[in-house]
C-alpha positions in Angstrom: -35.7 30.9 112.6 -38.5 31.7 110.7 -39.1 29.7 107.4 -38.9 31.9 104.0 -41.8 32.4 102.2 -41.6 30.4 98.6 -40.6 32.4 95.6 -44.0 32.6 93.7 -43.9 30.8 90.2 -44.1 33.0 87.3 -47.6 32.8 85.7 -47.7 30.7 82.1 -50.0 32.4 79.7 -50.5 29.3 77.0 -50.5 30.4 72.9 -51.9 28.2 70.3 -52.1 28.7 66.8 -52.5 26.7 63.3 -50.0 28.9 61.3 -45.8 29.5 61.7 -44.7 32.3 64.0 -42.5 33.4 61.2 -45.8 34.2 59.2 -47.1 36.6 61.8 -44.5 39.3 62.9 -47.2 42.2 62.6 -49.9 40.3 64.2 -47.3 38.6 67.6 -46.0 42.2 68.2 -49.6 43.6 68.7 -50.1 40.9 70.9 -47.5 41.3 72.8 -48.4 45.1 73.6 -51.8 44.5 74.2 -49.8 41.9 76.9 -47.5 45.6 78.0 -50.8 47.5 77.8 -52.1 45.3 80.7 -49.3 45.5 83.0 -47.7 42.3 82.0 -44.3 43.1 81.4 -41.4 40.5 80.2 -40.1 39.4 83.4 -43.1 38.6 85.5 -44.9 36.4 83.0 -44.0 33.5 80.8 -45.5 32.6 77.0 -45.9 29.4 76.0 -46.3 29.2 72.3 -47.6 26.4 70.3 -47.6 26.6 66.6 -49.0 24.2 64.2 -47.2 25.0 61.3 -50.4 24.1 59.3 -50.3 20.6 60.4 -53.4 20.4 61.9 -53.8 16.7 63.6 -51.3 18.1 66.0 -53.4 20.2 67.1 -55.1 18.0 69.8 -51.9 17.0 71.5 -50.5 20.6 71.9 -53.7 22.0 73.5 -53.4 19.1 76.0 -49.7 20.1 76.7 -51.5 24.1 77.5 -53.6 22.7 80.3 -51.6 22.5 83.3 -51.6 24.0 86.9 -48.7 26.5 86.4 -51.0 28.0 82.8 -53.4 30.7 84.3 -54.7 31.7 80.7 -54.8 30.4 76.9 -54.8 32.8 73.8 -56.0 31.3 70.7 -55.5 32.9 67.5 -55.8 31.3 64.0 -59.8 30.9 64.0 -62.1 28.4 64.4 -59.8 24.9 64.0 -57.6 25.7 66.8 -60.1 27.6 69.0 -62.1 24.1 69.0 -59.1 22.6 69.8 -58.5 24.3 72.7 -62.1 23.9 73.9 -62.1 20.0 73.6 -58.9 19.7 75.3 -60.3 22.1 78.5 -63.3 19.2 78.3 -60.9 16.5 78.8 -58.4 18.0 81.3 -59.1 18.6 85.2 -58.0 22.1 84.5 -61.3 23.1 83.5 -61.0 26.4 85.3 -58.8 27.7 83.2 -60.2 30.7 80.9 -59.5 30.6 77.4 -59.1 34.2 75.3 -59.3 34.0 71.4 -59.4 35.8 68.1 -61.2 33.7 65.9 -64.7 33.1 64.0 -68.3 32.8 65.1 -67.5 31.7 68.7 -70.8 30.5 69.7 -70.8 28.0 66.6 -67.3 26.4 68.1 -69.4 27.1 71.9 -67.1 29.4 73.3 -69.6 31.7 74.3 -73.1 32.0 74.0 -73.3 35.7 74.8 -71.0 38.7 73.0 -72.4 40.7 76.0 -71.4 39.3 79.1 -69.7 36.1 77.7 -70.4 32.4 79.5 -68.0 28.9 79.2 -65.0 31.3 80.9 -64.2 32.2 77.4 -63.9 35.9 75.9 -62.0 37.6 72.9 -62.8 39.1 69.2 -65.2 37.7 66.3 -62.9 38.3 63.6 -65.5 36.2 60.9 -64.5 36.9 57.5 -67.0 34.7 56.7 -69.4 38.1 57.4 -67.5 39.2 54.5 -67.7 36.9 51.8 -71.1 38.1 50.5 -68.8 41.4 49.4 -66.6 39.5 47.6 -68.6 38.7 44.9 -69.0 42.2 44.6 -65.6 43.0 44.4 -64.6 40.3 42.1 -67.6 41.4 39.9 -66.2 45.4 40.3 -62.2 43.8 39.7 -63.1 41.9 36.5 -66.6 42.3 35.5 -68.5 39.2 34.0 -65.8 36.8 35.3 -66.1 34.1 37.3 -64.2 33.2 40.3 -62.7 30.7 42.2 -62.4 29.8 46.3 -58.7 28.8 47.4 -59.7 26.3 50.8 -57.9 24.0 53.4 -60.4 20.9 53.7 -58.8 20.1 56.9 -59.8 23.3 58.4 -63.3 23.6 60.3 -63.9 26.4 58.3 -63.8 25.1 55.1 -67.5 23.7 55.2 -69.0 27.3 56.3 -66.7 28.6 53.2 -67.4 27.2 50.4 -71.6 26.8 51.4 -71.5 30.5 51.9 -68.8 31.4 48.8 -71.5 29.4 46.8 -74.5 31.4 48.3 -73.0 35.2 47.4 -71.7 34.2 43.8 -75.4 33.1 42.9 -76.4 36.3 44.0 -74.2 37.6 40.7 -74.9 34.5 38.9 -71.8 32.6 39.2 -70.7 29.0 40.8 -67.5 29.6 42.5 -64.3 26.5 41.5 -63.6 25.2 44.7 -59.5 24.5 45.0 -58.3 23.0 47.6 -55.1 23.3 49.5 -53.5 21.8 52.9 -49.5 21.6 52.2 -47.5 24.0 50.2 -47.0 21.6 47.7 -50.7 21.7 46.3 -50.6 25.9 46.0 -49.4 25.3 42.3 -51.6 22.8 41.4 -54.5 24.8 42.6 -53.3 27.8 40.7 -53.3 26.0 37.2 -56.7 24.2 38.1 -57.6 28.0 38.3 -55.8 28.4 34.9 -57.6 25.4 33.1 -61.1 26.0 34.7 -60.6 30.0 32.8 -61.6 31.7 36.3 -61.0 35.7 36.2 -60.5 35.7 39.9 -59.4 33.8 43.0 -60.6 34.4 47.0 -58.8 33.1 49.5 -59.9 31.4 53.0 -58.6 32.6 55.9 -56.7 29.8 57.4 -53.8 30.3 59.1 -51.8 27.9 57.4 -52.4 30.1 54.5 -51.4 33.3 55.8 -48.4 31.4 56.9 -47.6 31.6 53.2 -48.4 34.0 51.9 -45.3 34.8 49.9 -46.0 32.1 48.2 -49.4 32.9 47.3 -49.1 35.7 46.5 -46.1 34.9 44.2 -48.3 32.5 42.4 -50.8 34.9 41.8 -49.2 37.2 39.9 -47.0 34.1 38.0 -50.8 33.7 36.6 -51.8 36.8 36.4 -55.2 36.0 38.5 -56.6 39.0 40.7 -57.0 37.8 44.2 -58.7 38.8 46.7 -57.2 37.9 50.6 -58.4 38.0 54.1 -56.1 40.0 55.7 -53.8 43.2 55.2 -50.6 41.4 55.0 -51.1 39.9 51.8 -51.5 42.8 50.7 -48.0 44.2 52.5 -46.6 41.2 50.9 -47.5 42.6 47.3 -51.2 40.5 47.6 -54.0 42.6 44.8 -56.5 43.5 47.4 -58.1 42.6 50.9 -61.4 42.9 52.8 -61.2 41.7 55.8 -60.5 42.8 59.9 -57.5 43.9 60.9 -55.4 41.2 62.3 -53.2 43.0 64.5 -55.6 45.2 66.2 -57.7 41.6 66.9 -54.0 40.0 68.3 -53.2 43.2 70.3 -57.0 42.7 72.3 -56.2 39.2 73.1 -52.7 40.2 74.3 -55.0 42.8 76.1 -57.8 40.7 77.5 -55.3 37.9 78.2 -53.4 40.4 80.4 -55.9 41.7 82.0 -57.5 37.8 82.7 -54.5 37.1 84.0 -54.5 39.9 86.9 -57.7 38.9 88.2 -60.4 40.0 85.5 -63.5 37.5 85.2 -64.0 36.6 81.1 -67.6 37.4 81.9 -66.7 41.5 82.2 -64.8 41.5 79.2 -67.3 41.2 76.0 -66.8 39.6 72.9 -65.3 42.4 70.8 -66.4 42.7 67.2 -64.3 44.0 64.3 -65.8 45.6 61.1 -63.5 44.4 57.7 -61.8 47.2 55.8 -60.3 47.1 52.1 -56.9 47.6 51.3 -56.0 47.6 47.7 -52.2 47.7 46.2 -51.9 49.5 42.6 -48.3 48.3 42.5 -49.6 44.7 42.4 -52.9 45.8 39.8 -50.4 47.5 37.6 -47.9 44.3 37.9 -51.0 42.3 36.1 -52.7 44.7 33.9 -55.6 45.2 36.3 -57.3 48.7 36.1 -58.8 49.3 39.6 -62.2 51.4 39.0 -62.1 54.5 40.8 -65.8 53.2 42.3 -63.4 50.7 44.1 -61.1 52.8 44.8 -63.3 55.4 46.7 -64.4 52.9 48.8 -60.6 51.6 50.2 -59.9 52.3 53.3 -56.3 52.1 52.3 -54.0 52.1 49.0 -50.9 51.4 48.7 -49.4 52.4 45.6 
């Protein structure tokens, strides 16, 4: 009798990010469909997910736990901290061949890629730097509440933070100002930062783009208007969450192209023919949340949103 052939085992696709799953409805549903959009349906691949919860040193271990024969691809998302997680943990496993897909900032400064165009390292996915933005956010801060200074909201623990704060302090001399650096890295030090922000007499507050923080950013958000300080976020969803105003890429579009390169990795596609992709930030502003604190938005500001909610 002739032996069966063994039932193939269903392909893992790995998932690692720095936030809560609970913070990122919008963004994990564009993934998945990017996932559908490939030809990767429900039943004939798995997802393992890993999320940090902002807990960063645990990072290391649950990249490890992605790098095993039956995972045939890893999708980062979060940015830089966890996309350098990944990497090191590729170095130190024999699974060295297996090709990492992210959404995250500056990938050649983390090293996974050297070339957008025909990317190296078996590494592809989407530059979403907000960092590229923060220049403009002076600008906006200055067009918000003219004359007032400002401060940056920042995880230390995050790789980003560094690059943040140098550049933060780079665009506000540009308008004369010296940005208050607050820091946060558990939810219990938002409301401390917030009155630091309060004492110091800042007129405005940006906000890093850490995962952690978009994780909660209810909270934030919440906070903000208990002071009354206009803030200024990375993404659209604080915004949807009754957040002031945004400039930054759109998250779900970058989450819906890793679901799609992932997919497409997955069926046989070398990293190296999918470029790094590139998104341009938009502004989203919220009148609700202007009106909420007494904010006028200037109608200069307001032609240039590429989306108001009112």
């Amino acid at each position: 009798m002739a032996l069966q052939k063994r039932k193939q085992a269903t392909p893992v696709i790995g998932f690692l990010n720095n936030g809560s799953r609970a913070g990122f409805p919008r963004p994990l549903a564009a993934f998945q469909r990017g996932l559908k959009e490939a030809g990767c349906n429900g039943h004939d691949v798995e997802i393992d997910y890993r999320w940090a919860d902002g807990k960063l040193d645990k990072l290391p271990a649950m990249a490890d736990g992605l790098f095993r024969p039956q995972v045939k691809v890893i999708a980062v998302t979060g940015g830089i901290t966890p996309a350098r997680a990944a990497l090191d943990a590729r170095n130190r496993s024999a699974a060295k061949d297996i090709p990492i897909v992210f959404a995250g900032c500056d990938p050649d400064e983390v090293g996974l890629v050297s070339d957008f165009e025909r990317p190296d390292h078996n590494a592809t996915g989407v530059d979403v730097c907000v960092r590229k933005g923060l220049p403009h956010r002076p600008y906006l801060v200055n067009e918000l509440v003219p004359g007032a200074s400002f401060a940056l909201l920042v995880n230390p623990k995050a790789l980003g933070a560094p690059f943040e704060k140098k550049e933060a302090e780079e665009a506000g001399a540009k308008f004369g100002k010296k940005p208050l650096i607050v820091e946060a890295s558990a939810e219990s030090d938002f409301a401390p930062a917030f009155a630091s922000c309060q004492r110091h007499g800042v007129g405005a507050l940006v906000v890093h783009a850490d995962a952690f923080f978009t994780s909660r950013r209810k909270k934030i958000v919440a906070l903000a208007a208990r002071y009354k300080l206009p803030a200024i976020y990375p993404w659209r969803e604080y915004v949807e969450a009754g957040g002031l105003l945004s400039y930054g890429p759109n998250l779900a579009n970058a989450w819906r192209q890793v679901g799609f390169y992932s997919g497409m990795v997955l069926k046989g596609t070398k990293p190296a023919d999918l470029p790094v992709l590139q998104r341009s930030p938009e502004l989203v502003i919220n009148l609700k949340a202007a009106k909420a604190i007494g904010l006028v938005v200037p109608p200069r500001l307001l032609a240039q949103a590429d989306e108001i909610i009112e």
